[in-house]
CHARMM-style PDB file with segment names, atoms N, HN, CA, C and O in Angstrom:
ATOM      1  N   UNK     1      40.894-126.530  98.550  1.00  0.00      PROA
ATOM      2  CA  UNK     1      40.153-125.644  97.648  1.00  0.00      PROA
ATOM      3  C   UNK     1      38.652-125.778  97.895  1.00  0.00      PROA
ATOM      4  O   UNK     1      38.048-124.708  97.971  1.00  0.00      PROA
ATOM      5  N   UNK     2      38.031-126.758  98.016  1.00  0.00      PROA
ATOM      6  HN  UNK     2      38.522-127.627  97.955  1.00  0.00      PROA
ATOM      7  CA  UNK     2      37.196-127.288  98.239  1.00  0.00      PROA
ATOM      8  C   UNK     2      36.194-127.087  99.496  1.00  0.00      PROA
ATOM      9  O   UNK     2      34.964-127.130  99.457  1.00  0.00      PROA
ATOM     10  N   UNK     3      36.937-126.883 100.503  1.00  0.00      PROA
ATOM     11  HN  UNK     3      37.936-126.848 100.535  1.00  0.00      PROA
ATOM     12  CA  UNK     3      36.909-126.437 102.187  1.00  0.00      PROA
ATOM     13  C   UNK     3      36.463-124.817 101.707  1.00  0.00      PROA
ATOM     14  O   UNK     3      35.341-124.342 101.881  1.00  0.00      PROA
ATOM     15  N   UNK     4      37.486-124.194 101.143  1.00  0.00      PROA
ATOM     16  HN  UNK     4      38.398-124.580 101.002  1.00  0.00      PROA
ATOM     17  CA  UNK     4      37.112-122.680 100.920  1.00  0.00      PROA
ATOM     18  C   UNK     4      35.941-122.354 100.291  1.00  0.00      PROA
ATOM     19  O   UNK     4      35.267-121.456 100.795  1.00  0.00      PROA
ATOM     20  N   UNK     5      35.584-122.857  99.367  1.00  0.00      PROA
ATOM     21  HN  UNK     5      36.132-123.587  98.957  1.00  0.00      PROA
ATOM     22  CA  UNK     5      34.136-122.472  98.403  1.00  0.00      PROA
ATOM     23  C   UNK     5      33.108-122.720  99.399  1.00  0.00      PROA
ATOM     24  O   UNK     5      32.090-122.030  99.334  1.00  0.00      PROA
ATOM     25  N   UNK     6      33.242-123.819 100.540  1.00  0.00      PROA
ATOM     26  HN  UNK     6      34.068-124.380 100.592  1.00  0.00      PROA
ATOM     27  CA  UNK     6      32.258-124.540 101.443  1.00  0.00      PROA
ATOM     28  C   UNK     6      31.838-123.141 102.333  1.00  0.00      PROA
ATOM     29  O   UNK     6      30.804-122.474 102.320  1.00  0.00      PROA
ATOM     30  N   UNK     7      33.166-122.991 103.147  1.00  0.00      PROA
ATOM     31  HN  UNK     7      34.006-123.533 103.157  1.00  0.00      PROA
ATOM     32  CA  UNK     7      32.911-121.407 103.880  1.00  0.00      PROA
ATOM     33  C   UNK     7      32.504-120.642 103.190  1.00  0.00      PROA
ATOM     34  O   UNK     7      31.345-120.366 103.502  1.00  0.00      PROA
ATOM     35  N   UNK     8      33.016-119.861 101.973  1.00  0.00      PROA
ATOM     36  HN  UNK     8      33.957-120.084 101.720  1.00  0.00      PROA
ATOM     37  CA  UNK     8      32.204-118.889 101.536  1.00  0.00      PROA
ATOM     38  C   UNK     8      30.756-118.708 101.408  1.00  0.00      PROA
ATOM     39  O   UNK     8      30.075-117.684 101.470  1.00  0.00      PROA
ATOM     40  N   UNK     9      30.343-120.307 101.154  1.00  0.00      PROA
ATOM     41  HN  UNK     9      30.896-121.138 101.103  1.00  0.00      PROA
ATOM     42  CA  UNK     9      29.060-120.766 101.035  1.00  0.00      PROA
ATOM     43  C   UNK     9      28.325-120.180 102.329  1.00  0.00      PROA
ATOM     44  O   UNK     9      27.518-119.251 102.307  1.00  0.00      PROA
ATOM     45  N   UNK    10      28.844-121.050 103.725  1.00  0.00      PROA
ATOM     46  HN  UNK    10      29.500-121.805 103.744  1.00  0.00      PROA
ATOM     47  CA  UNK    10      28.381-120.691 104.497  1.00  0.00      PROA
ATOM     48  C   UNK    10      28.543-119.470 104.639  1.00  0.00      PROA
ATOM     49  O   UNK    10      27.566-118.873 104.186  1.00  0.00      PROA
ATOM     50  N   UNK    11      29.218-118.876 105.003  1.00  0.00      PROA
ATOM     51  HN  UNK    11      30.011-119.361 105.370  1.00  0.00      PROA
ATOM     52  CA  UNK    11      28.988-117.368 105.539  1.00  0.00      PROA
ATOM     53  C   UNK    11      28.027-116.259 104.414  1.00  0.00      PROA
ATOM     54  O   UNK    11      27.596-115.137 104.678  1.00  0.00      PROA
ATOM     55  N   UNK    12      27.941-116.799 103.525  1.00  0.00      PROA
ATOM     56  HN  UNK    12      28.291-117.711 103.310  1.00  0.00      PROA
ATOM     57  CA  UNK    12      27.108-115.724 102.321  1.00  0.00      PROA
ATOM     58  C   UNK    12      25.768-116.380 102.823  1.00  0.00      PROA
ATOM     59  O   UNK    12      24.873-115.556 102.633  1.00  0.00      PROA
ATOM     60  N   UNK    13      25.105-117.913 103.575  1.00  0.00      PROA
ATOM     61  HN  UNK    13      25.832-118.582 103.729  1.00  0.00      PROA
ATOM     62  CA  UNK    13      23.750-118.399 103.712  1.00  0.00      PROA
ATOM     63  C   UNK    13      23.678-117.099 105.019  1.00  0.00      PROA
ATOM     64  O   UNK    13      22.845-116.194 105.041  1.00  0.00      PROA
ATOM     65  N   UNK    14      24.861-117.335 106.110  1.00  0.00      PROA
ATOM     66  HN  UNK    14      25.538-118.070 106.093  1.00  0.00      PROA
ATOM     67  CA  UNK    14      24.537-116.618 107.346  1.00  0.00      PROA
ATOM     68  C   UNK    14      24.491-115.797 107.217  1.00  0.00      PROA
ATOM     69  O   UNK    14      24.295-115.305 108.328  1.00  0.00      PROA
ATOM     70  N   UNK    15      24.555-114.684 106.157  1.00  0.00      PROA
ATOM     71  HN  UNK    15      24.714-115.084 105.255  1.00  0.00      PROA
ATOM     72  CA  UNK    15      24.830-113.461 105.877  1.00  0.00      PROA
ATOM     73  C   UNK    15      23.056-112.970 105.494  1.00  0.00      PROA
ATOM     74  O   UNK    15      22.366-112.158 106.110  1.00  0.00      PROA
ATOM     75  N   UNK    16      22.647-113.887 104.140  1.00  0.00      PROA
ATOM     76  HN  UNK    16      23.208-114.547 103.640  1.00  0.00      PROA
ATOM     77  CA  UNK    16      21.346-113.967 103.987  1.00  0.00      PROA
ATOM     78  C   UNK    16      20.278-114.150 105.155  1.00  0.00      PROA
ATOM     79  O   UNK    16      19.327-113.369 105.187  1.00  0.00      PROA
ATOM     80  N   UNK    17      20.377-114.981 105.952  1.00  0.00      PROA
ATOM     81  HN  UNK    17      21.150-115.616 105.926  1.00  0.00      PROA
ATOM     82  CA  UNK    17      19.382-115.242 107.485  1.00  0.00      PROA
ATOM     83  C   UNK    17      19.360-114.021 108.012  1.00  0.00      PROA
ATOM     84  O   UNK    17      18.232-113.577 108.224  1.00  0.00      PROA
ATOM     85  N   UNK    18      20.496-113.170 108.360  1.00  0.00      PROA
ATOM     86  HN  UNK    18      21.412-113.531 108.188  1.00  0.00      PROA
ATOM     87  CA  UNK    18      20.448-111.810 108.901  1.00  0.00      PROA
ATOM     88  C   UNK    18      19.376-111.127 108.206  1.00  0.00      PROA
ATOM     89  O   UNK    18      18.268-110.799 108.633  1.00  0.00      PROA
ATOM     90  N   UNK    19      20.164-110.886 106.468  1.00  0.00      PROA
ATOM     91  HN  UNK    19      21.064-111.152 106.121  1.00  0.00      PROA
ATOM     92  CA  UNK    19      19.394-109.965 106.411  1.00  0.00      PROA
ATOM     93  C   UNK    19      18.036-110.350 106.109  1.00  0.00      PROA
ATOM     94  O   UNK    19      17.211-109.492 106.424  1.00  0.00      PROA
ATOM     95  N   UNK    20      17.695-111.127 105.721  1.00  0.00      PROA
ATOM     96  HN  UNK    20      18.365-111.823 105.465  1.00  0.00      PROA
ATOM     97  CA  UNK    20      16.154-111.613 106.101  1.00  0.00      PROA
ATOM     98  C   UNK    20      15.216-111.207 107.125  1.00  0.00      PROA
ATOM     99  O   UNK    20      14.198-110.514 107.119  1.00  0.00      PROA
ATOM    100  N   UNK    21      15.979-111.959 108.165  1.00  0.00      PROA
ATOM    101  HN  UNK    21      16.805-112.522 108.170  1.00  0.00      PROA
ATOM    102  CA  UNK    21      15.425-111.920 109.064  1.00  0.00      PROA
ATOM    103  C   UNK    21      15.243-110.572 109.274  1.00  0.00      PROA
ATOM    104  O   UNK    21      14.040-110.341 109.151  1.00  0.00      PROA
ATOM    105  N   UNK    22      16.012-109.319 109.595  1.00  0.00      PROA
ATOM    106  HN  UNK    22      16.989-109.506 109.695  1.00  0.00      PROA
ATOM    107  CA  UNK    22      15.706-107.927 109.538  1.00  0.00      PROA
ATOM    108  C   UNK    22      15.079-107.204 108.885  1.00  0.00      PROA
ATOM    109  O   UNK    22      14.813-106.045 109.205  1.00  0.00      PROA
ATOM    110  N   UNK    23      14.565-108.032 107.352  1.00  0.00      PROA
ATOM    111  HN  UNK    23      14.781-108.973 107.092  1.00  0.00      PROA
ATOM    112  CA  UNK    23      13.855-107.324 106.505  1.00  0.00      PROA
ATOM    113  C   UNK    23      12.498-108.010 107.034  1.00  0.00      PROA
ATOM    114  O   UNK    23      11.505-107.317 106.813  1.00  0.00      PROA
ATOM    115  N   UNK    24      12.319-108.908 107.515  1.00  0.00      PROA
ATOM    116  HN  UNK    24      13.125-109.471 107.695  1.00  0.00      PROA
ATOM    117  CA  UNK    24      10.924-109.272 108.068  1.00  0.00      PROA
ATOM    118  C   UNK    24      10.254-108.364 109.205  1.00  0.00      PROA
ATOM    119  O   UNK    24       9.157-107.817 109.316  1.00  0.00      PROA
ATOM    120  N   UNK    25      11.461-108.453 110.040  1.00  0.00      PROA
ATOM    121  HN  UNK    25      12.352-108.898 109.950  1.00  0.00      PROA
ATOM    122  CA  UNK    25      10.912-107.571 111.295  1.00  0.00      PROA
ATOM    123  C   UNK    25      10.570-106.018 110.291  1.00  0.00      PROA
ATOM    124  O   UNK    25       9.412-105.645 110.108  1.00  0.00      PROA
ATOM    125  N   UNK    26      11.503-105.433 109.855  1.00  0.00      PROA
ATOM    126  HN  UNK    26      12.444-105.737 110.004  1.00  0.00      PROA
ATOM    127  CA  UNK    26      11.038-104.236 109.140  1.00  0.00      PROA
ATOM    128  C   UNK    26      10.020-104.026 108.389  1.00  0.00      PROA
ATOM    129  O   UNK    26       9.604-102.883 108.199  1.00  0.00      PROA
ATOM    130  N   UNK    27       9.459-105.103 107.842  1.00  0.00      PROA
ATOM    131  HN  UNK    27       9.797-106.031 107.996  1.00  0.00      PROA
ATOM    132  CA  UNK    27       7.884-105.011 106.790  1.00  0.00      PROA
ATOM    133  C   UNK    27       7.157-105.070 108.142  1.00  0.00      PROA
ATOM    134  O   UNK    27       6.376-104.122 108.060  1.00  0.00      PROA
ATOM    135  N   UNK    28       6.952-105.713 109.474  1.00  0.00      PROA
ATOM    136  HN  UNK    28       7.586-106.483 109.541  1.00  0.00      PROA
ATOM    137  CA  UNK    28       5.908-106.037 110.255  1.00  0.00      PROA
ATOM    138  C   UNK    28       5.547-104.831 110.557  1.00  0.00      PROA
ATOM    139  O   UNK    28       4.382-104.458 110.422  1.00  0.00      PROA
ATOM    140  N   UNK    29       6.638-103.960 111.067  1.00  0.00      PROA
ATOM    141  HN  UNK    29       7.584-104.263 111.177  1.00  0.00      PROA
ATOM    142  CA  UNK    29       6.829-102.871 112.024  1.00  0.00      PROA
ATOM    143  C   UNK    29       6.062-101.875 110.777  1.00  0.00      PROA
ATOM    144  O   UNK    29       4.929-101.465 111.031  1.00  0.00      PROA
ATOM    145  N   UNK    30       6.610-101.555 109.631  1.00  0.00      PROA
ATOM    146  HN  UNK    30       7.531-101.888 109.425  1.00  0.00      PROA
ATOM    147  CA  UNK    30       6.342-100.895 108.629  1.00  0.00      PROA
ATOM    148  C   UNK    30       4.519-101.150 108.637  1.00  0.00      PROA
ATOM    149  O   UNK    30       3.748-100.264 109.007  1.00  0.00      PROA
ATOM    150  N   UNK    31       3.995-102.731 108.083  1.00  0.00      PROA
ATOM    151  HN  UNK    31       4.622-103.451 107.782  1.00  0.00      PROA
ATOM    152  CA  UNK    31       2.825-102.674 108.275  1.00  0.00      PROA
ATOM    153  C   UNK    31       1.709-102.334 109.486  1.00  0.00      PROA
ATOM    154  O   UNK    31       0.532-102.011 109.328  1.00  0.00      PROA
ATOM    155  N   UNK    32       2.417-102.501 110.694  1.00  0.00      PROA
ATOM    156  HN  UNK    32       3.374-102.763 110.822  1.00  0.00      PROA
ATOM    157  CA  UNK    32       1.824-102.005 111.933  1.00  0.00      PROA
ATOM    158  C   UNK    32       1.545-100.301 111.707  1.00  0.00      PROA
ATOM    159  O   UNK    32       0.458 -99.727 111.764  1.00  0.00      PROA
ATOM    160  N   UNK    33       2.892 -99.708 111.433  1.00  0.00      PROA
ATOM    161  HN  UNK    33       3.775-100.174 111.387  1.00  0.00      PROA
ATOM    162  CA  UNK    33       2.643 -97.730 111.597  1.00  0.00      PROA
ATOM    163  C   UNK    33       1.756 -97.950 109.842  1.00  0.00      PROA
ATOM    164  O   UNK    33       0.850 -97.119 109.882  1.00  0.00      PROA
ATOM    165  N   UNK    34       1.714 -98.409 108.980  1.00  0.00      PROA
ATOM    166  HN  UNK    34       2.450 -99.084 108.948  1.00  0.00      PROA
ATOM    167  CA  UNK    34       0.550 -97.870 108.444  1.00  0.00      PROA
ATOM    168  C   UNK    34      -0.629 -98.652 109.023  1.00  0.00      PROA
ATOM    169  O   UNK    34      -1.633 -97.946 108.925  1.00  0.00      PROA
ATOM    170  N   UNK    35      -0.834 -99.525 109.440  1.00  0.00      PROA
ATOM    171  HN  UNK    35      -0.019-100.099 109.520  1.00  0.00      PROA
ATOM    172  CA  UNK    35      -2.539-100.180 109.875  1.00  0.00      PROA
ATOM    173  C   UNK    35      -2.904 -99.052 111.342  1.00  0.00      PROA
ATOM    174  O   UNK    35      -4.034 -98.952 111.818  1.00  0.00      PROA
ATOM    175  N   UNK    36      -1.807 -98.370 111.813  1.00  0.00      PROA
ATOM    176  HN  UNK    36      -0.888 -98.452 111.426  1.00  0.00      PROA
ATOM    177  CA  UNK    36      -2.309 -97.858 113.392  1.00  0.00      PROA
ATOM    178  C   UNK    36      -3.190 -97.051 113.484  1.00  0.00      PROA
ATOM    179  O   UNK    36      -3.071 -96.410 112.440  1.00  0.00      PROA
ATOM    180  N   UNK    37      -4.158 -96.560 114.130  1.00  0.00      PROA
ATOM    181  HN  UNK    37      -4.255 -97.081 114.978  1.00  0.00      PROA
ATOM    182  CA  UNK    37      -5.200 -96.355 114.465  1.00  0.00      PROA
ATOM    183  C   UNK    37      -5.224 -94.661 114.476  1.00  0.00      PROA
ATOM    184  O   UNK    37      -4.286 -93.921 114.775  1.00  0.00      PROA
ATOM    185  N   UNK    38      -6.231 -94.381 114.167  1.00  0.00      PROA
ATOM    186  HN  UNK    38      -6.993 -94.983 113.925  1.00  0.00      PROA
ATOM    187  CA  UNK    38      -6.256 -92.641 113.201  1.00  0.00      PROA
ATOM    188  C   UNK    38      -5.944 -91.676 114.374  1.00  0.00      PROA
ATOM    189  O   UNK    38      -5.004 -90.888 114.261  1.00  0.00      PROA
ATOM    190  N   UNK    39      -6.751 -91.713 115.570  1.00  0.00      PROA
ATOM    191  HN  UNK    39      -7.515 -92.353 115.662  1.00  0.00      PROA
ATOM    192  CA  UNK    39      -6.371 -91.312 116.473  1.00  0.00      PROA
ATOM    193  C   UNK    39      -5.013 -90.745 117.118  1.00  0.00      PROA
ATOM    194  O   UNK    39      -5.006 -89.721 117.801  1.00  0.00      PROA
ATOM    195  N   UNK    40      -3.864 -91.503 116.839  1.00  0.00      PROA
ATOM    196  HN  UNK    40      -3.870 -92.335 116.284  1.00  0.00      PROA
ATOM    197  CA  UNK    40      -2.597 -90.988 117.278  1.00  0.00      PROA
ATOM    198  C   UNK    40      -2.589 -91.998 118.739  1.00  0.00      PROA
ATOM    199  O   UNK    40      -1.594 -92.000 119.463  1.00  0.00      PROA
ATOM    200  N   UNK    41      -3.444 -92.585 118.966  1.00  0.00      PROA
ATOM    201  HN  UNK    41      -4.253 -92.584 118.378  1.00  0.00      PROA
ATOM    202  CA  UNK    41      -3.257 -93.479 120.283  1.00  0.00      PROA
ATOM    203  C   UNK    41      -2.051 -94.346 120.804  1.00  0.00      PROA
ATOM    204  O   UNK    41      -1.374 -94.346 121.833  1.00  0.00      PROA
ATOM    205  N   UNK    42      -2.085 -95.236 119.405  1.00  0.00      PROA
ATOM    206  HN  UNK    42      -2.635 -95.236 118.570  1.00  0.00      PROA
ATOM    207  CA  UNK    42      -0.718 -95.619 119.112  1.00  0.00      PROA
ATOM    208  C   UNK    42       0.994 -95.453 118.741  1.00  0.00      PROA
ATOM    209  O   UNK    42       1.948 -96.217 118.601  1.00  0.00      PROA
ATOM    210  N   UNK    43       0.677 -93.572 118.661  1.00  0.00      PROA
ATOM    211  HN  UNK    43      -0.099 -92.951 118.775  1.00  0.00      PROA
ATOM    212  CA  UNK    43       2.201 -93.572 117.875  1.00  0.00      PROA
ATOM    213  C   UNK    43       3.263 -93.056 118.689  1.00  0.00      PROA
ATOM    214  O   UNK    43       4.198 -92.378 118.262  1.00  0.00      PROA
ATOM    215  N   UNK    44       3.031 -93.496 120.198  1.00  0.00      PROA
ATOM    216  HN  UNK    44       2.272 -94.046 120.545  1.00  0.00      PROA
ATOM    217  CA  UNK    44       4.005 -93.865 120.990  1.00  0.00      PROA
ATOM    218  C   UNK    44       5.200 -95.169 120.756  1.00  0.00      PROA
ATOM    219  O   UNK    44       6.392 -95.274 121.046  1.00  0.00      PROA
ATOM    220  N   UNK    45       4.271 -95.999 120.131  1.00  0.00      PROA
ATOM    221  HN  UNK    45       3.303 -95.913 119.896  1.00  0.00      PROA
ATOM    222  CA  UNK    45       5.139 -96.753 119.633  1.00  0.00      PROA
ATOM    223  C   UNK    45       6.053 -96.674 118.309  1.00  0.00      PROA
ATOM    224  O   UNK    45       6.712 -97.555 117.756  1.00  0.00      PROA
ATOM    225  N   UNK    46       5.891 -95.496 118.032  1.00  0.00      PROA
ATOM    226  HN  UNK    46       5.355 -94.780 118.481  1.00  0.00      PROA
ATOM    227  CA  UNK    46       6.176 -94.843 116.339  1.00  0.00      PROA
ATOM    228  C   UNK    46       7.473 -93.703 116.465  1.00  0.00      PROA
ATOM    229  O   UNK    46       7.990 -93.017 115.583  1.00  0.00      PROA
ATOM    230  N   UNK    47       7.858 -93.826 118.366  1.00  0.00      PROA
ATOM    231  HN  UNK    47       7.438 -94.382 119.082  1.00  0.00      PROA
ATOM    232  CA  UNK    47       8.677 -92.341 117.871  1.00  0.00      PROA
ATOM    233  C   UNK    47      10.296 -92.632 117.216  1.00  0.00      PROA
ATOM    234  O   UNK    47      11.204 -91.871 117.549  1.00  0.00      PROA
ATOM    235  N   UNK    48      10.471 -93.403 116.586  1.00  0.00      PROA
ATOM    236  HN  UNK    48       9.733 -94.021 116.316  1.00  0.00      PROA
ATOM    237  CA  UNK    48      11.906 -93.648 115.941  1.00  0.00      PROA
ATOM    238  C   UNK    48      11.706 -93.046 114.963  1.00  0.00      PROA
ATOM    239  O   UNK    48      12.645 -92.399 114.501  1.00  0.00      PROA
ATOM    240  N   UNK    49      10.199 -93.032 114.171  1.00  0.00      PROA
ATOM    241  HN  UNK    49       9.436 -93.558 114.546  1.00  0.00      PROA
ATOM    242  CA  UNK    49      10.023 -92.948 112.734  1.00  0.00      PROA
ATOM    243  C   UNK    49       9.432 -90.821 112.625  1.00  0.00      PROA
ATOM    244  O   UNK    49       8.577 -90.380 111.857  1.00  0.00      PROA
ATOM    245  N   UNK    50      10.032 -90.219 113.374  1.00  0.00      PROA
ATOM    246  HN  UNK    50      10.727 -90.577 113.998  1.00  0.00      PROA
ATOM    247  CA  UNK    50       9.834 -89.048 113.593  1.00  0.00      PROA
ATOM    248  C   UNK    50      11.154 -88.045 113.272  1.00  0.00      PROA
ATOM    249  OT1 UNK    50      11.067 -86.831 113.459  1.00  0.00      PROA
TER     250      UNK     50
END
């Protein structure tokens, strides 16, 4: 019984690291296309968000 609560444990921490981790990369990326530069120089790197 004991073993089982342990896994669930784990896999709900590994579950959290994912999505973490993806919500980090997504605020960076997010703060990059608003800080980018007025010009349009940069939003080659922007064409997903089109």
């Amino acid at each position: 019984m004991d073993l089982a609560i342990l896994l669930v444990y784990i896999g709900l921490f590994i579950i959290t690291l994912i999505l973490g981790f993806a919500s980090i990369k997504y605020f960076i990326t997010m703060w990059k296309f608003k800080n980018r530069k007025k010009d349009g120089s940069e939003d080659n790197n922007f064409k997903r968000f089109d």
